[in-house]
C-alpha positions in Angstrom: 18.8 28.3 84.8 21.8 26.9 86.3 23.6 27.1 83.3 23.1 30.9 83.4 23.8 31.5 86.1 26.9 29.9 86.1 27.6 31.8 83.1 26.5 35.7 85.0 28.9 34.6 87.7 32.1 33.5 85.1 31.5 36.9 83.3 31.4 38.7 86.9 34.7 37.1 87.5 36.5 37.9 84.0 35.1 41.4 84.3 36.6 41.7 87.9 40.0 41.0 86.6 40.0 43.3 83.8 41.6 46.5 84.5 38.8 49.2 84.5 39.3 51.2 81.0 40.6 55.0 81.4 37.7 57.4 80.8 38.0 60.4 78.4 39.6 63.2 81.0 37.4 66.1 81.3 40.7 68.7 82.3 43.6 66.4 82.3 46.2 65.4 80.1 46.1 62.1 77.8 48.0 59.2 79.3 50.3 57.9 76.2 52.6 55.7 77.1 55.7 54.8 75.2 58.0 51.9 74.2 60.8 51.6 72.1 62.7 48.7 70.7 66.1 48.4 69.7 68.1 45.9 67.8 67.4 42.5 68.5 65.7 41.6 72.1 67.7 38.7 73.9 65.6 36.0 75.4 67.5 36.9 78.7 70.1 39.4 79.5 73.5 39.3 78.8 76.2 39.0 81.8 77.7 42.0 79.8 74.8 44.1 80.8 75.1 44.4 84.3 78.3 46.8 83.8 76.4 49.6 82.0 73.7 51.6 83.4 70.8 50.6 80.8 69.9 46.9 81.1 69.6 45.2 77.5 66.1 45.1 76.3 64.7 41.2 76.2 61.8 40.1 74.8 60.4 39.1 78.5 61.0 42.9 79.7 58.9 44.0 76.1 56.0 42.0 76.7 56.3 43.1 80.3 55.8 46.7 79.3 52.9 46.0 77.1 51.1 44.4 79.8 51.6 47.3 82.3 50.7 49.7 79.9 47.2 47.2 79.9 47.3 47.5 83.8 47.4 51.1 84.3 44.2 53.2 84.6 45.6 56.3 83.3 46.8 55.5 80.1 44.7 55.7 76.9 47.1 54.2 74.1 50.8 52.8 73.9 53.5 54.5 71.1 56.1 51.7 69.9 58.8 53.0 68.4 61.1 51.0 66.6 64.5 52.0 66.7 66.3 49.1 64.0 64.6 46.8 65.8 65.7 43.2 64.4 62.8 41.0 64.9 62.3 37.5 64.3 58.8 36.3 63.5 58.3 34.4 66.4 59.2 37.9 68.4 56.9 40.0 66.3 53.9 36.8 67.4 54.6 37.0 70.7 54.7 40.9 70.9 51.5 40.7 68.5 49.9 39.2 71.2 50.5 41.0 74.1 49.7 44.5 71.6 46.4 42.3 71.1 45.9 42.0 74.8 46.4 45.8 75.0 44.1 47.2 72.5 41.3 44.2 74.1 41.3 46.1 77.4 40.2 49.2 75.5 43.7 51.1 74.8 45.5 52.1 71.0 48.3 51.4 70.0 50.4 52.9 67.6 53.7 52.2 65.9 56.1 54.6 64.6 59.4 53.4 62.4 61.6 56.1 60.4 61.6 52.9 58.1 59.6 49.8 57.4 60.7 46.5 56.1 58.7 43.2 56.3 59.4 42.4 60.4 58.3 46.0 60.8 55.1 45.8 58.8 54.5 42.4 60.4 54.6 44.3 63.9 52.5 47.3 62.9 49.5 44.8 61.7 49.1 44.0 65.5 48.4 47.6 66.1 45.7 50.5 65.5 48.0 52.8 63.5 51.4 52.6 61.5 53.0 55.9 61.6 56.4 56.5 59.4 58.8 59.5 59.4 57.7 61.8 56.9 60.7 60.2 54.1 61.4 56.7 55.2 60.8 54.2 52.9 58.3 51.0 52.7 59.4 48.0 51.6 57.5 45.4 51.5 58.8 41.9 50.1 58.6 38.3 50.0 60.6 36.0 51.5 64.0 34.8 49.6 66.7 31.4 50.3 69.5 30.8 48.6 71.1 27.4 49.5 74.9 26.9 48.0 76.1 23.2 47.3 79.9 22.7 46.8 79.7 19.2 46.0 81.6 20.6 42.6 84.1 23.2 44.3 84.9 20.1 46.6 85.7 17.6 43.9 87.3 20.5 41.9 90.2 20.5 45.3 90.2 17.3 45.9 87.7 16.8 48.7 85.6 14.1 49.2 82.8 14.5 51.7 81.7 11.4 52.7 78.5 11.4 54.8 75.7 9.3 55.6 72.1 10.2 56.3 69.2 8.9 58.2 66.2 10.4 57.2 64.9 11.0 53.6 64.1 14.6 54.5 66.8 15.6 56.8 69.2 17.0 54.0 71.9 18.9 56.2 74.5 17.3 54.9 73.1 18.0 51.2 75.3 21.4 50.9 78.2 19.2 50.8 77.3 16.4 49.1 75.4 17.6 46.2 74.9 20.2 43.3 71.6 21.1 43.6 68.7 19.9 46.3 67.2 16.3 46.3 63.8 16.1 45.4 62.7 15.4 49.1 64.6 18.4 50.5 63.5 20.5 47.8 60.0 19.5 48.4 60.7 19.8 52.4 62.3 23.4 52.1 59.4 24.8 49.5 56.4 23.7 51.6 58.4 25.4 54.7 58.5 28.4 52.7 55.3 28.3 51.7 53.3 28.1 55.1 56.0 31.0 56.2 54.8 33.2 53.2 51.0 32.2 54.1 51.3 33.6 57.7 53.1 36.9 56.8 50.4 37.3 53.9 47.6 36.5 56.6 49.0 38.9 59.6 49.3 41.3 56.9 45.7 41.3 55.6 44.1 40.9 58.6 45.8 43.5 60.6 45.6 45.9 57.3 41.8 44.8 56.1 43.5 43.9 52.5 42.2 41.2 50.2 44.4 38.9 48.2 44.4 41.2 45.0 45.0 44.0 47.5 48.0 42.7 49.0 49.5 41.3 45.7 49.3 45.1 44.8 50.8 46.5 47.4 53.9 43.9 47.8 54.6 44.7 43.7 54.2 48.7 44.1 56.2 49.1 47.9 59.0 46.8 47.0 60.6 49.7 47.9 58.2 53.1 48.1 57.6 56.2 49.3 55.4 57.0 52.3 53.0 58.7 49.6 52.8 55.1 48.0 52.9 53.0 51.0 50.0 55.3 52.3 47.8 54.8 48.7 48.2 50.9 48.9 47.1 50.3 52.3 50.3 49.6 54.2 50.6 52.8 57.0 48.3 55.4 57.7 50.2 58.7 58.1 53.5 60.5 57.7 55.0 62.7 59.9 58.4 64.2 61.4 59.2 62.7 64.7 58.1 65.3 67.0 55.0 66.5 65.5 53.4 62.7 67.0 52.3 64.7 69.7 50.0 66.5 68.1 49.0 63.8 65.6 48.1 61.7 69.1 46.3 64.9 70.0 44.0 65.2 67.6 43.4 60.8 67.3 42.6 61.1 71.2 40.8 64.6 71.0 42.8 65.9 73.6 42.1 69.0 73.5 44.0 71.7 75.1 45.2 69.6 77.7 48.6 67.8 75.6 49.0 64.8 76.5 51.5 63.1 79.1 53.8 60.5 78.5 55.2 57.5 80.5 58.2 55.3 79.5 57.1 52.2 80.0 60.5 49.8 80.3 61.6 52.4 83.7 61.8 49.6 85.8 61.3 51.8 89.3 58.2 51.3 91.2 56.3 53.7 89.0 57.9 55.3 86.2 58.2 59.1 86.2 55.5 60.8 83.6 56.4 64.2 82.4 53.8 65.7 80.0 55.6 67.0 77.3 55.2 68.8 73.7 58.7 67.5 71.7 58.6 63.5 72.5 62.3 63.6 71.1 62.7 65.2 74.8 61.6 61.2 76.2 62.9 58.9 73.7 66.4 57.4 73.5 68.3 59.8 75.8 71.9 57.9 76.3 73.5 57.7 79.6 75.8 61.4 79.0 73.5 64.4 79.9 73.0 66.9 77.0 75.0 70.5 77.2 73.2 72.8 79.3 73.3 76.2 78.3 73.5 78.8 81.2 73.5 81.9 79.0 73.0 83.2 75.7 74.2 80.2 73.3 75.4 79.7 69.3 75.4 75.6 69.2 77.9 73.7 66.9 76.1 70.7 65.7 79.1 68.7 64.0 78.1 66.0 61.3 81.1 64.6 61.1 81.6 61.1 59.0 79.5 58.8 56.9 75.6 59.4 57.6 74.0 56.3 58.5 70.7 55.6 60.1 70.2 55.3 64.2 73.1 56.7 66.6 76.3 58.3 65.8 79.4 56.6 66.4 82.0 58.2 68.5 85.5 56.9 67.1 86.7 57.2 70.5 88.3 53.4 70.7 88.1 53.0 66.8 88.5 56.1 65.1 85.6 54.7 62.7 83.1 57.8 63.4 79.7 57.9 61.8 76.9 60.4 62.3 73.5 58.2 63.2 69.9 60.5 62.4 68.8 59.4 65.7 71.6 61.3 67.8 71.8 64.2 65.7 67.6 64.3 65.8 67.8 64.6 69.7 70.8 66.9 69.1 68.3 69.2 67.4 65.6 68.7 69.3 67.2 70.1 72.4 68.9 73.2 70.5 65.3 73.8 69.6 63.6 73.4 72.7 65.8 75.7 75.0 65.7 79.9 74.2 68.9 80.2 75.8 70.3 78.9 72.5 70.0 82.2 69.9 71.6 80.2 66.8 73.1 77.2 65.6 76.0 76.5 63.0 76.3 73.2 61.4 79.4 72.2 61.1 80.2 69.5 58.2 82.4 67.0 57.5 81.0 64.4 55.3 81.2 62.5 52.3 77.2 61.9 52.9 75.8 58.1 53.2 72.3 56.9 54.0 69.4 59.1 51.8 67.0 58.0 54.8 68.9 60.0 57.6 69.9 62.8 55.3 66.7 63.6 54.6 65.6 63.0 58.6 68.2 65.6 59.7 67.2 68.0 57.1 64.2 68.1 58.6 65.2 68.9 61.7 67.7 71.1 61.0 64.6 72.8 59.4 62.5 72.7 62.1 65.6 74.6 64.5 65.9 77.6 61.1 62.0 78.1 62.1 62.9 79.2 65.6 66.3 80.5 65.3 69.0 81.4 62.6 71.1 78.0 60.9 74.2 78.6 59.4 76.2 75.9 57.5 79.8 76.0 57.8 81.7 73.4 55.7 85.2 72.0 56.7 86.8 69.3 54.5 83.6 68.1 52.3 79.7 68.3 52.5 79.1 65.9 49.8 76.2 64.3 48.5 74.2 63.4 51.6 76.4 66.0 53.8 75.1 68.4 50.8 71.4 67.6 51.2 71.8 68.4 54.9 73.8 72.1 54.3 71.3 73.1 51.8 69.1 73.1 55.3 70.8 76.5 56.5 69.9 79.6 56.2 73.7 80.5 55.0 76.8 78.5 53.9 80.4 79.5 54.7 82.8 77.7 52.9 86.8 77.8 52.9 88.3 77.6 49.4 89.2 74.1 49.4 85.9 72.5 50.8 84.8 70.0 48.4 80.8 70.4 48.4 78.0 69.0 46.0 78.0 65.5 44.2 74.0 65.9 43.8 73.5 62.5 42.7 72.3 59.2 43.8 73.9 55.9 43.5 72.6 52.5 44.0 73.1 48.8 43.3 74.6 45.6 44.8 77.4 43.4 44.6 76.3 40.2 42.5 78.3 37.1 43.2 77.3 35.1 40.6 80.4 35.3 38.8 82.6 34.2 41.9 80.2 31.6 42.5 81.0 30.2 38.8 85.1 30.3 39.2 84.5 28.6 42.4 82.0 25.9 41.3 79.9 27.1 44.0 76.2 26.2 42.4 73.1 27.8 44.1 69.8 27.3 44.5 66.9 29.9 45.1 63.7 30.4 46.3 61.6 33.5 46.2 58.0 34.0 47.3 56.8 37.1 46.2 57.3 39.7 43.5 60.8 41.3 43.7 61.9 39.0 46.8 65.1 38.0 45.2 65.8 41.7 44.4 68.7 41.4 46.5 69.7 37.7 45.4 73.5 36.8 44.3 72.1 36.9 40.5 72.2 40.7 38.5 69.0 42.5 38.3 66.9 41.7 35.5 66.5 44.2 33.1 62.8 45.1 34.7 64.4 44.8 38.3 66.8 47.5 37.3 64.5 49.5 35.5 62.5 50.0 39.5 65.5 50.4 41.3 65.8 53.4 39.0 62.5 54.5 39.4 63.2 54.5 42.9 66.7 56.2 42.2 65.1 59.1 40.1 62.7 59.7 43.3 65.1 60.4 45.4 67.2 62.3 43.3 64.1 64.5 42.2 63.4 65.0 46.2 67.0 66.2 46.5 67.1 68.3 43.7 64.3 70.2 45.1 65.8 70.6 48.4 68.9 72.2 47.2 66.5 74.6 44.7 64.8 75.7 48.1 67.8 76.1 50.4 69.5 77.5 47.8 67.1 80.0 45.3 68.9 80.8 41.9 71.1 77.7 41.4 71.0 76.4 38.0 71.1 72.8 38.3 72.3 72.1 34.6 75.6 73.6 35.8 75.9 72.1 39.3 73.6 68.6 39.9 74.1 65.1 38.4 76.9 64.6 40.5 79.6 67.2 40.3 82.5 68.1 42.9 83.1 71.6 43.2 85.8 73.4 45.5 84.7 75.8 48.0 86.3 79.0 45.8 83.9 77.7 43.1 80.5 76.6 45.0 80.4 80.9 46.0 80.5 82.1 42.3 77.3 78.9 41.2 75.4 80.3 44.5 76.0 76.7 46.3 77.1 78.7 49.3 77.3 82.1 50.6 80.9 83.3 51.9 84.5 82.4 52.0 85.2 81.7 56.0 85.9 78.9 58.2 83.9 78.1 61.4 85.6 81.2 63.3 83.7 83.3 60.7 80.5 82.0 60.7 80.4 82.7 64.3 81.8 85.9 64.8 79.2 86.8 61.6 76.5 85.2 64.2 77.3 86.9 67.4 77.2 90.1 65.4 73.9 89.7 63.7 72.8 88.4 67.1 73.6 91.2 68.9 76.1 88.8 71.2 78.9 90.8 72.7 82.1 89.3 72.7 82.6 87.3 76.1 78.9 87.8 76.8 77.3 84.0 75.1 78.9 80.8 74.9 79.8 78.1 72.4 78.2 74.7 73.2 79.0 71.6 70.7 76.5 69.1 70.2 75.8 66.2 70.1 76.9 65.1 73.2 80.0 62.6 73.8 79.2 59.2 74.7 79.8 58.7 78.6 82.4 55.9 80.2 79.8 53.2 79.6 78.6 53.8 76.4 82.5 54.1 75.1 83.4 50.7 76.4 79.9 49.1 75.4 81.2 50.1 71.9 84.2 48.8 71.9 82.5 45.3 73.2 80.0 45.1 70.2 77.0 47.0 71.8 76.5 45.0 75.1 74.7 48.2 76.5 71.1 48.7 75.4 71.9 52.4 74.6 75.1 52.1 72.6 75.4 52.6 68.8 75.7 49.7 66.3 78.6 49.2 64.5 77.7 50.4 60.7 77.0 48.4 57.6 80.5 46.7 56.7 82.2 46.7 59.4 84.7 44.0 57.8 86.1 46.8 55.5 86.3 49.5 58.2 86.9 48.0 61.6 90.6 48.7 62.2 90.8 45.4 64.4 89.6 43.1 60.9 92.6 41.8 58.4 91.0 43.5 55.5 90.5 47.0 57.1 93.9 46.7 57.8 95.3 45.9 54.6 93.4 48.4 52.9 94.6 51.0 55.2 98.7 49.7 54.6 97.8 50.0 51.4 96.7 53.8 51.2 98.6 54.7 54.4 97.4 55.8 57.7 97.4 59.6 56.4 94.9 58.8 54.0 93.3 56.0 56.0 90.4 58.3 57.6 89.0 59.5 54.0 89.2 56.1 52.5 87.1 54.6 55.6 84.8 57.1 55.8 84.1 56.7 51.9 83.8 52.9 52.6 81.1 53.3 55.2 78.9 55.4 53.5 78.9 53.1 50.5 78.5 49.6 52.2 75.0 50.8 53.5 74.1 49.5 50.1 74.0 46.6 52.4 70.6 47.5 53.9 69.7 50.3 51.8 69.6 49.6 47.9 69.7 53.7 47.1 72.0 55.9 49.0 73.3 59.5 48.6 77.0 59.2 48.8 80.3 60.9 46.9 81.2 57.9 44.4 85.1 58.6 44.8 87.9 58.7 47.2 89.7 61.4 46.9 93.3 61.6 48.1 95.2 64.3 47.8 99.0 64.6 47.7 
């Protein structure tokens, strides 16, 4: 009797201290609140930090979030966003549990990623949902070392490293010392490996119900896959463009017709400010500089403008190396289509294209604005490839006669070292756990390796291809795709655009159709420049939490690195900004193994 009585009282206790769970409301709003993660969280802040306005995220202020979230009586479920979050496994555990602690007191939890690699996966297991952007890949692999031991390459200059070692196991000093591993490291290293690969495979099945056979399918079929694939083996559970997550949520929570109202969670004032909202890309991500405001009638100038890489643009204002990031041109879009003052929007185009990902992201949007409103295209220098994908969007495509437009093709690959490796007596030493986890190894693909990254390469193409046949009805394909360049004076007579006319034209042909008198609207260019803070936290390597990263090799582009700047003496400052532009777009290949960019430099004379 004591005994259960003592129990009653401990359950009376641990009841007491549990937030009471938010009831269904009757004629309110749901309570969502949000989080998003960026980059990799520090374990503390940064002295940098303190001179922007946005404090760095850390994995203390993350966990902090969850747990009010958990706290608060008006919310009903938690939206992470991951914005190229870089997690490490112990980050993703610790998060996992807090997420766990959340969805214990009652509340969901979703995830939403415009892309999903292992550490993402790992992440979305801890949670009720895993939402992707309708196009963003899946890939799902095992884990991969390489260890490199230059014992040979040492005694091949004359180098004799002479170490000794305490400690069968330790083997640090192996890399110089050896060719390949000792049996005792190699034994050390593979059993490490092994109980890594057993927790990802256990989060994984458990926070995905999947069996052994289940998962083994899914890691050989979403090495790299579609959402449609990811979806059919079990590792997310819905597609969707960005801002229609408010009506997904709508229907998970049965909101009704009262929307739902969201609350930023990492606003660090004594209670954060909830605004109920229908476009979440009105909440998420804002940088410091406010948007334009239009105070009359409006024709916005969204400029893509440089290499297209995934997450925020770069501005080029310290080092001329300009990119155009989906994330900023998506919140770009989402305010042109939000606000009735603006009547039309032309997209402006400079671009040799880049990442497939965030071409197909902004085609979207710029699809959702030609719902509302008309979308012109006009073309400057090049729309190429990925700048291509995104002008076939419009409604109507100006050209000027020497605009270089198309290259409808994909390319993909990676650089194998395994030939430098040889002429410098470098040997290696793999370790793969998991179908296709040394897809991206130093070794070329293997014959059935190559044959998927194809597979993968003829999906995207096909997906392009059909976006240009729908933007762009009549085309004949035969005579314009598989990668052709075309001049401006020739894309008008193969229906790849509309009219001869620079930017000036396209607007003036706007106002008209509009109905705009001349003096009577304005011209607002978006997106938005980067304010004070966010300029000088790029030039310092991203100490703010809301400036851009630099993109995927920056070695070859950065104008302050020896080899950006012998490329650009050796082509000449002239033709410097074509060449790095080019450069950019094709060193995603770094992260992305299948990207839509124009294959060539072109300099001209």
């Amino acid at each position: 009797m004591v005994r259960t009585l003592t129990a009653l009282l401990a359950l009376a206790v641990f009841a007491s201290s549990v937030p009471a769970l938010p009831s269904a409301p009757p004629n309110g709003p749901t309570g969502i609140g949000l989080i998003e993660i960026e980059r990799a969280p520090r374990e503390r802040a940064s002295a940098a930090a303190a001179l922007f306005e946005h404090p760095e995220q850390t994995l203390r202020s993350l966990i902090d979030a969850v747990d009010r979230a958990g706290n608060d009586p008006d919310l009903h479920g938690l939206v992470v966003r991951l914005r190229g979050a870089s997690l490490s496994p112990t980050q993703i555990e610790e998060l996992g549990t807090a997420i766990e602690r959340l969805r214990a007191s009652g509340r969901k939890v979703h995830v939403f990623s415009e892309a999903y690699d292992r550490a993402e996966l790992m992440l979305g297991c801890y949670a009720d949902q895993i939402l992707i952007q309708s196009g963003g890949p899946v890939s799902l692999i095992g884990l991969y070392s390489e260890e490199i031991y230059l014992a040979d390459t040492l005694e091949w200059i004359g180098v004799k490293a002479d170490f000794i070692q305490v400690g069968d196991y330790k083997g640090a000093s192996e890399a110089l010392t050896r060719n390949a591993p000792s049996p005792q490291w190699d034994a050390n290293i593979n059993a490490l490996l092994d109980s890594l690969f057993a927790n990802l495979r256990t989060r994984i099945k458990t926070g995905r119900n999947l069996d052994d056979a289940q998962l083994d399918n899914a890691m050989r079929r979403a090495w790299i896959a579609n959402h449609t694939t990811a979806r059919e083996v079990g590792l997310i559970d819905a597609a969707m463009d960005l801002p229609e997550i408010s009506a997904h949520l709508e229907r998970f929570f049965n909101a009704g017709n009262h929307g739902l109202e969201w609350t930023n969670m990492l606003d660090e004032s004594q209670r954060p400010q909830r605004r109920r909202i229908g476009n979440p890309l009105t909440l998420l991500g804002r940088v410091a500089a406010p948007p334009p405001m239009p105070t009359r009638d409006t024709i916005a100038v969204l400029h893509i403008d440089g290499p297209i890489v995934d997450g925020e643009s770069r501005s080029g204002g310290f080092s001329g190396n300009e990119s155009v990031g989906s994330w900023t041109v998506r919140r770009s879009l989402g305010d042109i289509e939000d606000d009735d003052r603006i009547k039309g929007m032309i997209v402006r185009i400079n671009s040799p294209g880049g990442s497939a990902i965030a071409s197909e992201i902004i085609w979207q949007g710029v699809r959702r604005v030609a719902a509302k409103k008309p979308v012109w295209v006009s073309v400057g220098s090049m729309a190429a490839s990925g700048g291509y994908y995104i002008a076939v969007a419009g409604d109507r495509i100006y050209v000027n006669p020497s605009s270089i437009v198309g290259s409808i093709g994909v390319v993909g690959g990676k650089l194998s070292l395994a030939g430098l490796h040889t002429k410098l007596k470098l040997r290696t030493h793999g370790r793969a756990r998991g179908p296709m986890a040394d897809l991206m190894s130093s070794e070329p693909w293997t014959d059935e390796q190559r044959a998927l990254v194809r597979t993968r390469m003829t999906e995207v193409y096909d997906l392009f291809a059909a976006r240009v046949t729908t933007g762009r009805p009549g085309i004949d394909l035969a005579r314009t795709a598989e990668g052709r360049l075309f001049t401006g004076s020739q894309a008008v007579d193969l229906k790849m655009a509309d009219r001869l006319g620079g930017l000036q034209e396209a607007v003036n042909d706007m106002a008209k159709e509009l109905k705009l008198e001349p003096g009577r609207f304005d011209l607002l260019d978006y997106p938005e420049p980067l304010g004070v803070g966010e300029l000088f936290a790029e030039l310092l390597g991203g100490a703010s939490a809301s400036s851009p990263d630099a993109p995927a090799g920056a070695a070859l582009t950065d104008p302050l690195s020896p080899l950006s700047a012998a490329i650009r003496e050796a082509v000449g400052p002239d033709h410097w900004p074509a060449v790095r532009d080019h450069l950019t777009a094709l060193t995603q290949l770094r992260h992305e193994p299948v990207i839509l960019a124009s294959p060539r430099i072109i300099i001209l004379k």
